[in-house]
Biopython code that builds the backbone (N, CA, C, O; Angstrom):
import numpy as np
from Bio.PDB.StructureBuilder import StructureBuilder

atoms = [
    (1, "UNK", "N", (-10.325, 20.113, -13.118)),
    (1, "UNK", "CA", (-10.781, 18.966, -12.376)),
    (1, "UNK", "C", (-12.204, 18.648, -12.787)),
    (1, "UNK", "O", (-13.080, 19.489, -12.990)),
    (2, "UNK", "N", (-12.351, 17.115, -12.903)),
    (2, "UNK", "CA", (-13.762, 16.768, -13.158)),
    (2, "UNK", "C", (-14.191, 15.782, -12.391)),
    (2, "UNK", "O", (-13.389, 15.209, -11.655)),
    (3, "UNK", "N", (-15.447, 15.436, -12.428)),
    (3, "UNK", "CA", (-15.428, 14.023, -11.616)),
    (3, "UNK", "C", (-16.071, 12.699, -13.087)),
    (3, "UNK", "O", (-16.451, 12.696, -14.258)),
    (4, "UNK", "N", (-15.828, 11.834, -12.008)),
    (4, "UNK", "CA", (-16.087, 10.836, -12.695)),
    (4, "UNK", "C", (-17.001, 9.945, -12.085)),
    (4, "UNK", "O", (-16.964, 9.563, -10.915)),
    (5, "UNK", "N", (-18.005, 9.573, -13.145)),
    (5, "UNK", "CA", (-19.232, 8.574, -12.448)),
    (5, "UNK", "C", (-18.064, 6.899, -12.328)),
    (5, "UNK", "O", (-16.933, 6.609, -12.717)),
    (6, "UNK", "N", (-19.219, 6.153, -11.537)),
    (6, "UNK", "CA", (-18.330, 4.714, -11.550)),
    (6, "UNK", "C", (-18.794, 4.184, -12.381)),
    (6, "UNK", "O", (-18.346, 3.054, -12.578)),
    (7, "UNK", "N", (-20.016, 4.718, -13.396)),
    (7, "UNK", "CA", (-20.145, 3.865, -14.573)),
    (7, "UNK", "C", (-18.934, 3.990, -15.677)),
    (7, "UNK", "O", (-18.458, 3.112, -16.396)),
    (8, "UNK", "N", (-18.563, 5.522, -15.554)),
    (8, "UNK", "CA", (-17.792, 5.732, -16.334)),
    (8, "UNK", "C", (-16.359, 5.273, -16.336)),
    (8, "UNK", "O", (-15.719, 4.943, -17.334)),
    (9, "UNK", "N", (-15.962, 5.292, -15.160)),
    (9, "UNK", "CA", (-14.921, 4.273, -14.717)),
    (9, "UNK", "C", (-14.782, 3.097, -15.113)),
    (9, "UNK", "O", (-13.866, 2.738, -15.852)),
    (10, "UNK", "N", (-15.772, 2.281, -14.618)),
    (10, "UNK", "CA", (-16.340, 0.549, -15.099)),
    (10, "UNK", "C", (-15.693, 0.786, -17.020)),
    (10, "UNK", "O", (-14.753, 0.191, -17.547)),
    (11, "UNK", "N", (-16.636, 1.870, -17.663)),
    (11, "UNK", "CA", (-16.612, 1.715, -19.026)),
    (11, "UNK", "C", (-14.662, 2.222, -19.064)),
    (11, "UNK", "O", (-13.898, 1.396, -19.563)),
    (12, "UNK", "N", (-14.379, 2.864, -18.800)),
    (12, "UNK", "CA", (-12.766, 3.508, -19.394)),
    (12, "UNK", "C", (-11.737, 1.909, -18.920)),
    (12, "UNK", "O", (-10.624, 1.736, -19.418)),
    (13, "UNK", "N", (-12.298, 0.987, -18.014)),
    (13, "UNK", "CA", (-11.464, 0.135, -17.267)),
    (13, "UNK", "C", (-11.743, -0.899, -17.969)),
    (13, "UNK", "O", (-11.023, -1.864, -17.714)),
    (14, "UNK", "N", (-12.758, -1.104, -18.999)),
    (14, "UNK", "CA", (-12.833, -2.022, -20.112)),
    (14, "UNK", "C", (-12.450, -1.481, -21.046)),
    (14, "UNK", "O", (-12.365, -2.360, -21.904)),
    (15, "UNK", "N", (-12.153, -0.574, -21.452)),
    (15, "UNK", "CA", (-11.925, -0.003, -22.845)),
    (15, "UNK", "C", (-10.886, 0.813, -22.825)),
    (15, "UNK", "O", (-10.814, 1.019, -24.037)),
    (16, "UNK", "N", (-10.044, 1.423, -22.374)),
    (16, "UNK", "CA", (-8.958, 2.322, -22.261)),
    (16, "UNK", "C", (-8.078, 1.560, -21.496)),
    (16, "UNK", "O", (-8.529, 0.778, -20.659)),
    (17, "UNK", "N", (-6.184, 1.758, -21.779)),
    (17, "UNK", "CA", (-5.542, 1.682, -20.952)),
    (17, "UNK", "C", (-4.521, 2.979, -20.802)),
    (17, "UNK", "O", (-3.329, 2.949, -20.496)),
    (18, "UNK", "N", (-5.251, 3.992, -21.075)),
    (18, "UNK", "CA", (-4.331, 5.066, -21.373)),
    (18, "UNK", "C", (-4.228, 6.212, -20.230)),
    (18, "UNK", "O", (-3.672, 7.297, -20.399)),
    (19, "UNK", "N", (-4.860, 5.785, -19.040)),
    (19, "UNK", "CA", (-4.905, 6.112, -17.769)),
    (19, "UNK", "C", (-4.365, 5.496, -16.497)),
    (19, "UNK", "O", (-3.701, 4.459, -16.511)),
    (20, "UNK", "N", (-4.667, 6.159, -15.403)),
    (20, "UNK", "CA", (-4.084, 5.911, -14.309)),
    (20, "UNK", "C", (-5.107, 6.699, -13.145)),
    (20, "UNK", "O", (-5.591, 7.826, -13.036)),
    (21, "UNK", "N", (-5.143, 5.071, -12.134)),
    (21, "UNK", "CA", (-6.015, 5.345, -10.741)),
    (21, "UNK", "C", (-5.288, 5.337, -9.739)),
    (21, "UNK", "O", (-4.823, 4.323, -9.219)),
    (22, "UNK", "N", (-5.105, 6.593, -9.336)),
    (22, "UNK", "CA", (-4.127, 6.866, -7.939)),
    (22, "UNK", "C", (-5.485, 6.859, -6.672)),
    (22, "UNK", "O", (-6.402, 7.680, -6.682)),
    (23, "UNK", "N", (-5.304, 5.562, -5.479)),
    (23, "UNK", "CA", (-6.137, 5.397, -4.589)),
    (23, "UNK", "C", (-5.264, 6.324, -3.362)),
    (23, "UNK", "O", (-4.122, 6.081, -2.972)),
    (24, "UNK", "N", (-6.380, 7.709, -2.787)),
    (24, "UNK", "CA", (-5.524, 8.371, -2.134)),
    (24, "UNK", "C", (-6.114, 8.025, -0.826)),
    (24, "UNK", "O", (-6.489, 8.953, -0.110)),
    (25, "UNK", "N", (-6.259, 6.652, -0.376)),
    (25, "UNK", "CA", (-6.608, 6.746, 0.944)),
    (25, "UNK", "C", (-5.226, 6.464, 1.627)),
    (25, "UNK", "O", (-4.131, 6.690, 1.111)),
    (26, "UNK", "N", (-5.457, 5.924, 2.891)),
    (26, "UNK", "CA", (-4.317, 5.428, 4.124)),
    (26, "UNK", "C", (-4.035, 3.958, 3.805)),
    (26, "UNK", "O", (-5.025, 3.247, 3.637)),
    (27, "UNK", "N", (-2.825, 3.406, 3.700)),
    (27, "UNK", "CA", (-2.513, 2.220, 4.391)),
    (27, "UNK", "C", (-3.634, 0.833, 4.822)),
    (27, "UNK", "O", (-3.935, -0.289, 4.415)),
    (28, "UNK", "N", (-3.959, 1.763, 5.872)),
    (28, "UNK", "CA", (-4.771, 0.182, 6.556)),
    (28, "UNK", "C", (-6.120, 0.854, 5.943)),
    (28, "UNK", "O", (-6.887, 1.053, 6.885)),
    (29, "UNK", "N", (-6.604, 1.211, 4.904)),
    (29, "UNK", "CA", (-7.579, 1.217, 4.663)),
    (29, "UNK", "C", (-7.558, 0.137, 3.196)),
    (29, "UNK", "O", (-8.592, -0.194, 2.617)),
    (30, "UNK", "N", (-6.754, -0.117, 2.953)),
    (30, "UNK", "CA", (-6.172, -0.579, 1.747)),
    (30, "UNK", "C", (-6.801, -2.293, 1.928)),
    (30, "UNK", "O", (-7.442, -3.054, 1.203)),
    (31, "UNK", "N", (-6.281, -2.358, 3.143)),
    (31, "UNK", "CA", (-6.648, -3.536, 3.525)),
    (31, "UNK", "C", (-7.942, -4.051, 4.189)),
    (31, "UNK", "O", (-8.170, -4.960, 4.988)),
    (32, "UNK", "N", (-8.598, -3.260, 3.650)),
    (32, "UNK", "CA", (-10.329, -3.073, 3.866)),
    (32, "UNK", "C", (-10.849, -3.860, 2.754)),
    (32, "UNK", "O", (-11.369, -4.975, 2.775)),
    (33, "UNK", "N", (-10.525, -2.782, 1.419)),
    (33, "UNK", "CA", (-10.967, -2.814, 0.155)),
    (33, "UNK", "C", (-9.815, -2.353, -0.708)),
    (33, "UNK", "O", (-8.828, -1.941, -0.099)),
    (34, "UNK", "N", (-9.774, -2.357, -2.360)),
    (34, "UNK", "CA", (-9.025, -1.521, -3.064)),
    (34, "UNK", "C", (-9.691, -2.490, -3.891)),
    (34, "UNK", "O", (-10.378, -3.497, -3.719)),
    (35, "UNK", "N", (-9.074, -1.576, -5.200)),
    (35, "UNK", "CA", (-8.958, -1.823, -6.738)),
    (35, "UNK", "C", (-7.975, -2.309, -7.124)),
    (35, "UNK", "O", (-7.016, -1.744, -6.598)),
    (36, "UNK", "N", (-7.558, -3.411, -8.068)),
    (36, "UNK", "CA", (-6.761, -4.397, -7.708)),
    (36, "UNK", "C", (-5.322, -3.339, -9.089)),
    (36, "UNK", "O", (-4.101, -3.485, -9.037)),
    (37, "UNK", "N", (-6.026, -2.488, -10.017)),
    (37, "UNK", "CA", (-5.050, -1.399, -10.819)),
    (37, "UNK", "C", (-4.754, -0.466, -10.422)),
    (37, "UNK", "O", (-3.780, 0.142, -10.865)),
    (38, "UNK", "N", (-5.388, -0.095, -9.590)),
    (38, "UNK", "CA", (-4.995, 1.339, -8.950)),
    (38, "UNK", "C", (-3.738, 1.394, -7.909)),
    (38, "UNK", "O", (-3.382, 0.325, -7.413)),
    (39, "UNK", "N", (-3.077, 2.549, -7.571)),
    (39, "UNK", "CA", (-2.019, 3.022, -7.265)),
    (39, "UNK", "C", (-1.914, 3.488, -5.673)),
    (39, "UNK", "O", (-2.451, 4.595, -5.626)),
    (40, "UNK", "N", (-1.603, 3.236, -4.789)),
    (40, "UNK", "CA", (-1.746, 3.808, -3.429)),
    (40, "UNK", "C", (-0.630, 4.845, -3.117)),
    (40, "UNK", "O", (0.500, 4.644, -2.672)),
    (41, "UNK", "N", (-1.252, 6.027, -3.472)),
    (41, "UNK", "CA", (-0.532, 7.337, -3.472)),
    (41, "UNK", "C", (-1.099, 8.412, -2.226)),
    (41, "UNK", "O", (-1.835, 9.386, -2.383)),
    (42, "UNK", "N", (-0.530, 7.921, -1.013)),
    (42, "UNK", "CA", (-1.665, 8.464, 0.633)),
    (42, "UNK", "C", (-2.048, 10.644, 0.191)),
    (42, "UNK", "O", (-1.226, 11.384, -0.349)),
    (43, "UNK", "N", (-3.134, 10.959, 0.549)),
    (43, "UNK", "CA", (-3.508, 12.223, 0.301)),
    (43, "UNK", "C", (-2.178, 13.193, 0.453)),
    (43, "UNK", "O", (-1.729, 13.998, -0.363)),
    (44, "UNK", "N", (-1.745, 12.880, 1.646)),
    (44, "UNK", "CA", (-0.875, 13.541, 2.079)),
    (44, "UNK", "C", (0.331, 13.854, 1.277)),
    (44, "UNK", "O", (0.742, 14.907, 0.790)),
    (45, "UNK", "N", (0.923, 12.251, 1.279)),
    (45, "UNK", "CA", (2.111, 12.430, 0.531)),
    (45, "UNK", "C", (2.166, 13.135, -1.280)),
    (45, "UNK", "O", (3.078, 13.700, -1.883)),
    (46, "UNK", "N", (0.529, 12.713, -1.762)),
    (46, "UNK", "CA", (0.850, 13.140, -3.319)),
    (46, "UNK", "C", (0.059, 14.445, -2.846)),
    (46, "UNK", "O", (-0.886, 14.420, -3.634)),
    (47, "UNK", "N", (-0.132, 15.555, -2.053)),
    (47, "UNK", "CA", (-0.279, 17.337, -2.148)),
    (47, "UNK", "C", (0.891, 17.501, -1.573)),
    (47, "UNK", "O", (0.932, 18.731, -1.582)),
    (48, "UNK", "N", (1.974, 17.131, -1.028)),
    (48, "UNK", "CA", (3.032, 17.392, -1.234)),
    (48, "UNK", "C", (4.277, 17.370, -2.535)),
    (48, "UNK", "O", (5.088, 18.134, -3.058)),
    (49, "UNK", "N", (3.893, 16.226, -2.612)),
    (49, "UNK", "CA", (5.056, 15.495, -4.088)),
    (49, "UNK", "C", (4.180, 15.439, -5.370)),
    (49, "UNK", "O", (3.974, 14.306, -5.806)),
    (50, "UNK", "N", (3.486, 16.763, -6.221)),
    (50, "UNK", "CA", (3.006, 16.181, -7.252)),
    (50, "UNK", "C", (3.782, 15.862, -7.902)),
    (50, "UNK", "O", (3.072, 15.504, -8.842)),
    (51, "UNK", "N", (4.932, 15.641, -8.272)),
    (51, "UNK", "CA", (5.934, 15.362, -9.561)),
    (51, "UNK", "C", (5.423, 13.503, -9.908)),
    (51, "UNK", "O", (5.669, 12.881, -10.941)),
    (52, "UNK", "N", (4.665, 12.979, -8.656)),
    (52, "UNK", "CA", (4.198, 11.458, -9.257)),
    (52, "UNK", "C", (3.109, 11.507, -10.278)),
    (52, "UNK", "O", (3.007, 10.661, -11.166)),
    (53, "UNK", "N", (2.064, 12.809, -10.088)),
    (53, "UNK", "CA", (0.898, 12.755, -10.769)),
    (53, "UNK", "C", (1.438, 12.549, -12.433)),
    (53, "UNK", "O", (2.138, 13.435, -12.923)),
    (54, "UNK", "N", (1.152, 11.622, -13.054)),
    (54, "UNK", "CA", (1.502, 11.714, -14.834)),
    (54, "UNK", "C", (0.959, 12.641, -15.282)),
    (54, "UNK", "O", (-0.224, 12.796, -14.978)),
    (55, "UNK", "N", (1.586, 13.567, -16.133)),
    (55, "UNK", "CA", (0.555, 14.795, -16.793)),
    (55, "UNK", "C", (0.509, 14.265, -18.223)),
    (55, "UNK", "O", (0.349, 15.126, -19.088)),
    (56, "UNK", "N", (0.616, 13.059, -18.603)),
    (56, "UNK", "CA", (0.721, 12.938, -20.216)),
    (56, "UNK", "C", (-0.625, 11.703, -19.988)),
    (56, "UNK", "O", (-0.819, 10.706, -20.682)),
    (57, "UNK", "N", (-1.297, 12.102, -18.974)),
    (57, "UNK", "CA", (-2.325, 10.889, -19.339)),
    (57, "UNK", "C", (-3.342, 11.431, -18.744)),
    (57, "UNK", "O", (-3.092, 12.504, -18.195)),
    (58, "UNK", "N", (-4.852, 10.887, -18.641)),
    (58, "UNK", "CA", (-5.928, 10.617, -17.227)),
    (58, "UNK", "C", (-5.935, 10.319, -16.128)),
    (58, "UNK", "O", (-5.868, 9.107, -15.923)),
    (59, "UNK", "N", (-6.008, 11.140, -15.049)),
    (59, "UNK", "CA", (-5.812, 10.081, -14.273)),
    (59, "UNK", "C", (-6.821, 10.265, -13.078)),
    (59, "UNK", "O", (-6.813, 11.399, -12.599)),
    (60, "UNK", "N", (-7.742, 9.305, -12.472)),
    (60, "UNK", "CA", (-8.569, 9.261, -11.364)),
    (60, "UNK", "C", (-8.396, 9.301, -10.656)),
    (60, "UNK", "O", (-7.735, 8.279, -10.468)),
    (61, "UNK", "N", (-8.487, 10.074, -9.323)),
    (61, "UNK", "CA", (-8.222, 9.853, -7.925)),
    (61, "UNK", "C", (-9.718, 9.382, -7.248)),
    (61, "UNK", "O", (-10.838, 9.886, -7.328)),
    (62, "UNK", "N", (-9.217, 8.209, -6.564)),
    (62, "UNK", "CA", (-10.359, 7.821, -5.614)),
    (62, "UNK", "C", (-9.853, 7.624, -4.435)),
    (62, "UNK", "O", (-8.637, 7.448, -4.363)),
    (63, "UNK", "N", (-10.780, 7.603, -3.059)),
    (63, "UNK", "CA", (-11.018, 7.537, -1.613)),
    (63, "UNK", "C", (-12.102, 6.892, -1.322)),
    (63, "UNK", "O", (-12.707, 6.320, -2.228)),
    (64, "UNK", "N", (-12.601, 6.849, 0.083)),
    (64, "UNK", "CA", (-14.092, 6.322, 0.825)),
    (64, "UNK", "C", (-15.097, 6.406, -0.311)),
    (64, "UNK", "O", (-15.683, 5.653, -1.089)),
    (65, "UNK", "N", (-14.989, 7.941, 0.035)),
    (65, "UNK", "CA", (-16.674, 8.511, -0.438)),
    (65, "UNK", "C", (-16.480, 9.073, -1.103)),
    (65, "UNK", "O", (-17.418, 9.053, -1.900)),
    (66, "UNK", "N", (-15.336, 10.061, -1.563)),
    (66, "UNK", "CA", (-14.955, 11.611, -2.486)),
    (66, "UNK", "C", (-14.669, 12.278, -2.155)),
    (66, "UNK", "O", (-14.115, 12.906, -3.057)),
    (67, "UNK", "N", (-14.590, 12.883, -1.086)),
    (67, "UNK", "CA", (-14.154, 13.807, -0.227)),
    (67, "UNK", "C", (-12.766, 14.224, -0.419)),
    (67, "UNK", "O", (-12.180, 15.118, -1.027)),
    (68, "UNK", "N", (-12.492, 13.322, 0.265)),
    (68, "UNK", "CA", (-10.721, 13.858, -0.159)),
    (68, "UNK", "C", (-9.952, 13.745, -1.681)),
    (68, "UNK", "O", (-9.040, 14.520, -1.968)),
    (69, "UNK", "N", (-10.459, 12.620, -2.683)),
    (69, "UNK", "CA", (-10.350, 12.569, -4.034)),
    (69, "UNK", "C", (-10.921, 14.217, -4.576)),
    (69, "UNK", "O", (-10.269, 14.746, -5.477)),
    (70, "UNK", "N", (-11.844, 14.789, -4.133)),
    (70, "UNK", "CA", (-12.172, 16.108, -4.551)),
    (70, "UNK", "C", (-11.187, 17.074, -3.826)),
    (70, "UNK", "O", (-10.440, 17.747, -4.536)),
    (71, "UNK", "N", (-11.129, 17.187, -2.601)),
    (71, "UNK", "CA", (-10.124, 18.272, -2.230)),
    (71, "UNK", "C", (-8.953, 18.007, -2.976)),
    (71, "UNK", "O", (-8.453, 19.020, -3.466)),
    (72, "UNK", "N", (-8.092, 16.442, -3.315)),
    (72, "UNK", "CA", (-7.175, 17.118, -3.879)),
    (72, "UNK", "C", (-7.260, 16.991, -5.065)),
    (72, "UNK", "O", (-6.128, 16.933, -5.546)),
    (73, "UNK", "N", (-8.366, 16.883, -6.126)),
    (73, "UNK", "CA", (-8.473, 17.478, -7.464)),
    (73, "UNK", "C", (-8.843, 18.612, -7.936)),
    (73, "UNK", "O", (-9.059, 19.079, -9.055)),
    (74, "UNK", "N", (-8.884, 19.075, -6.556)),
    (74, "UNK", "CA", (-8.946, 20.942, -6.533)),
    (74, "UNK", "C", (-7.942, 21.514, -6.652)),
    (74, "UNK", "O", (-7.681, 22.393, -7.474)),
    (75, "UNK", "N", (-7.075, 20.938, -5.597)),
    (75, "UNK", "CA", (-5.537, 21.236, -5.724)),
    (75, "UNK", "C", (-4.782, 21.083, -6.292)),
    (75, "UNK", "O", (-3.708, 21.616, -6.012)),
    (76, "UNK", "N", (-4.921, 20.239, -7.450)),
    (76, "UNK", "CA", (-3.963, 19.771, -8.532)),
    (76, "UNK", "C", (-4.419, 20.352, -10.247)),
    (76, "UNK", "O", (-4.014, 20.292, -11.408)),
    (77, "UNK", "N", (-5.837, 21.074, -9.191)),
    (77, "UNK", "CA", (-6.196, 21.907, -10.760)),
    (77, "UNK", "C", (-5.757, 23.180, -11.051)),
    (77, "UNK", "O", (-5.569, 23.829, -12.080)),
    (78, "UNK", "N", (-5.590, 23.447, -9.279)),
    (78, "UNK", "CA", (-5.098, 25.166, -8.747)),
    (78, "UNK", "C", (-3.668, 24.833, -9.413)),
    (78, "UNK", "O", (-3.257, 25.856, -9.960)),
    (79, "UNK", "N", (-2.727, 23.714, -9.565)),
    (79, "UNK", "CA", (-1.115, 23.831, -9.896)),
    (79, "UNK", "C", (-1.347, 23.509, -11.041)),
    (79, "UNK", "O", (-0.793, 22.422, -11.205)),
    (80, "UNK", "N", (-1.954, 23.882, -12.140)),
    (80, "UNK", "CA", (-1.948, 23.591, -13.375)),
    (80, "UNK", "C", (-2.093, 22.114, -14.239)),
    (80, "UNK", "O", (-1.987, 21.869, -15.440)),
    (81, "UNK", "N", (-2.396, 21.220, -13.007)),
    (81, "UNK", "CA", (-3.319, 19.611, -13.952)),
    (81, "UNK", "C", (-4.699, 20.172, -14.688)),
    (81, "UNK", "O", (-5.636, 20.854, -14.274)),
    (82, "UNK", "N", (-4.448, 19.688, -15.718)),
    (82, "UNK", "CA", (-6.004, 19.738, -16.497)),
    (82, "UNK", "C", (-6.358, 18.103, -16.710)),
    (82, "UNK", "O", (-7.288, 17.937, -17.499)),
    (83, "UNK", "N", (-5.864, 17.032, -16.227)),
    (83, "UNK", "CA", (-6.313, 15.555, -16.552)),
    (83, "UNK", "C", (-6.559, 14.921, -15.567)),
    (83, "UNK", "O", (-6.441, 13.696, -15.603)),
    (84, "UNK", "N", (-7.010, 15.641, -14.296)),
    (84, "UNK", "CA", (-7.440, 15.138, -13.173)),
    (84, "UNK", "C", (-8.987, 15.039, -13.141)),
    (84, "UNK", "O", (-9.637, 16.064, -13.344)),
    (85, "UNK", "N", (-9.437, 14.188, -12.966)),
    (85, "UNK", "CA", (-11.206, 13.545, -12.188)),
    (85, "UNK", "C", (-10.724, 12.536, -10.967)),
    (85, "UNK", "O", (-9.721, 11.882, -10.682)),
    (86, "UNK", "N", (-12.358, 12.866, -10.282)),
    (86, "UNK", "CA", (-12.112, 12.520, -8.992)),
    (86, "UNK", "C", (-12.949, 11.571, -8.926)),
    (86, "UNK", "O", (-13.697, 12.191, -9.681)),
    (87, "UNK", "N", (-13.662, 10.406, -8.672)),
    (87, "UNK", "CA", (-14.621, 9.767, -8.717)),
    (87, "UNK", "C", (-15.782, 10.032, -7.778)),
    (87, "UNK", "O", (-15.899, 10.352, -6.595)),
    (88, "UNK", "N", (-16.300, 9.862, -8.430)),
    (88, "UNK", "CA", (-18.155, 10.311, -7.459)),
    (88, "UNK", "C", (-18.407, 9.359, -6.499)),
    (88, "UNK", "O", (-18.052, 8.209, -6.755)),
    (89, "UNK", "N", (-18.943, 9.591, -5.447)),
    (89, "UNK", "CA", (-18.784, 8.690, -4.063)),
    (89, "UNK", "C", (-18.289, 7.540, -3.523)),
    (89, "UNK", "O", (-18.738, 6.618, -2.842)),
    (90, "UNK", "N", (-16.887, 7.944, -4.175)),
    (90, "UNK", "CA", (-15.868, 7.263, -3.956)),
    (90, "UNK", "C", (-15.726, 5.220, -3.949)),
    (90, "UNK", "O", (-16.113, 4.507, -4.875)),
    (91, "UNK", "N", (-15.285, 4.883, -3.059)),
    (91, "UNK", "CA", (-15.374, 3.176, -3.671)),
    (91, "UNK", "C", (-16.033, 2.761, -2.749)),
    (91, "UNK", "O", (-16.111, 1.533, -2.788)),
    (92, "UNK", "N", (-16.823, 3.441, -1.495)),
    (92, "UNK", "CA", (-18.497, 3.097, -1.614)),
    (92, "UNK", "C", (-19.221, 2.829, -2.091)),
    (92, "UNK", "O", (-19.902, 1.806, -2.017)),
    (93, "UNK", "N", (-19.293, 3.983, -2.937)),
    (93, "UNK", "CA", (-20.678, 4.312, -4.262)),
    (93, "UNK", "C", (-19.932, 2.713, -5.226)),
    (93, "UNK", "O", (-20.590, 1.674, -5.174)),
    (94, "UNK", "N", (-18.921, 2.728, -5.820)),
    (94, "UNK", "CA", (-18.024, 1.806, -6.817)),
    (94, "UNK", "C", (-18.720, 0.040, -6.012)),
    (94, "UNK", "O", (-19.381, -0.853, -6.542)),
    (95, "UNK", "N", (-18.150, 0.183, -4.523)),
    (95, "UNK", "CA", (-18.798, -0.965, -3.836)),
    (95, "UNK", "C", (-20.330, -1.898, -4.234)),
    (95, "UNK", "O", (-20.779, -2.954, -4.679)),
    (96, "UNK", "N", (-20.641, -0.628, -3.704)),
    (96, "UNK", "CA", (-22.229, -0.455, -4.176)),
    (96, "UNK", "C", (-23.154, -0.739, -5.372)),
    (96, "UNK", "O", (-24.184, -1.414, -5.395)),
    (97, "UNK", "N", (-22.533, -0.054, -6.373)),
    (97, "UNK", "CA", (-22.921, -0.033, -7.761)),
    (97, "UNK", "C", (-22.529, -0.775, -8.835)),
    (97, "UNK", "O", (-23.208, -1.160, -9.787)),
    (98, "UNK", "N", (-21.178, -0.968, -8.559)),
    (98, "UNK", "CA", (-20.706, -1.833, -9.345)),
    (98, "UNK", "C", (-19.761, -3.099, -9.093)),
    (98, "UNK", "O", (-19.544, -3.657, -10.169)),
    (99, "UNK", "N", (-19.217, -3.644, -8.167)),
    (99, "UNK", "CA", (-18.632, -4.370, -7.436)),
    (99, "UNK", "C", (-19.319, -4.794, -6.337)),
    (99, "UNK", "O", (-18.986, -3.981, -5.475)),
    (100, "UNK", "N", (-20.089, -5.585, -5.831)),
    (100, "UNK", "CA", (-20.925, -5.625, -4.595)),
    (100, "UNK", "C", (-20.557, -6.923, -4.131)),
    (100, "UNK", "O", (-21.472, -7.692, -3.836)),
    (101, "UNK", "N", (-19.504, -7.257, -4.028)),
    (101, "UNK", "CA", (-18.546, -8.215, -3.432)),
    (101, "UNK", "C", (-17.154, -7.534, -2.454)),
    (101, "UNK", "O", (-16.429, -8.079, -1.622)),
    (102, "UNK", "N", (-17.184, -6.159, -2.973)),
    (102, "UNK", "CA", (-15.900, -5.243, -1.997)),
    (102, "UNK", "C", (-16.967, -5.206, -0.905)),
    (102, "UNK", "O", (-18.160, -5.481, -0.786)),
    (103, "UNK", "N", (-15.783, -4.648, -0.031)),
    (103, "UNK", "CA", (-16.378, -4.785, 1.041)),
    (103, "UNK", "C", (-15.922, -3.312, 1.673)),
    (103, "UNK", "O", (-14.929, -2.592, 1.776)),
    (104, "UNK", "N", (-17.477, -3.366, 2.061)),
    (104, "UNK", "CA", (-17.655, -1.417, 2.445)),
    (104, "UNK", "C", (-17.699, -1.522, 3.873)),
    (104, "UNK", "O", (-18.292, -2.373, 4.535)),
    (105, "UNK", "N", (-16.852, -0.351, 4.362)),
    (105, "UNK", "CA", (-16.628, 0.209, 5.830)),
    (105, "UNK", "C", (-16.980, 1.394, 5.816)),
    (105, "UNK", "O", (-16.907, 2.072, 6.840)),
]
sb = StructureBuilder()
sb.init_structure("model")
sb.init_model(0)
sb.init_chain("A")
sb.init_seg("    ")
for serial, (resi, resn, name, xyz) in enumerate(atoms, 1):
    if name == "N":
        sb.init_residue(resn, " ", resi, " ")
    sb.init_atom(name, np.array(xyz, "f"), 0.0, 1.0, " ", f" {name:<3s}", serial, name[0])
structure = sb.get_structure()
């Protein structure tokens, strides 16, 4: 498991399509904010069901802040993912830094 800055994100989301952003928040958080490529895969359901995680690619997990994008890129490093990053303060920080038209809760 690694993390990932949102610059670095910004740069792989212009230049790569050889990845995948699984957004592990809730439902009605979705409808707050999101990323219009990313994947809504709830915390819960993907540390139960990894068989969704792709292992033949990259793939980012983001949340709020990081928190839970880190707990479960802990857990998916403990079951043998090596292509998991988690993004660094989550799509706050992303809000914030690089998008400042989302809208932060």
């Amino acid at each position: 498991m690694a993390d990932i800055t949102c610059d670095e994100l910004a740069r792989w989301r212009n230049e790569r399509t050889d990845f995948t952003i699984l957004d592990v928040r809730e439902s009605w958080e979705l409808e707050m904010s999101a990323l219009p490529d990313a994947t809504n895969l709830p915390m819960r359901q993907l540390a139960s069901d990894t068989g969704v995680v792709p292992r033949d690619r990259d793939v980012v997990l983001i949340c709020k802040s990081g928190g839970r994008s880190d707990m479960l890129a802990d857990h998916l490093g403990k079951l043998g993912f090596t292509n998991i990053y988690s993004l660094e303060g989550g799509l706050d920080e992303w809000a914030r830094r690089i998008d400042t038209s989302m809208k932060r809760y």
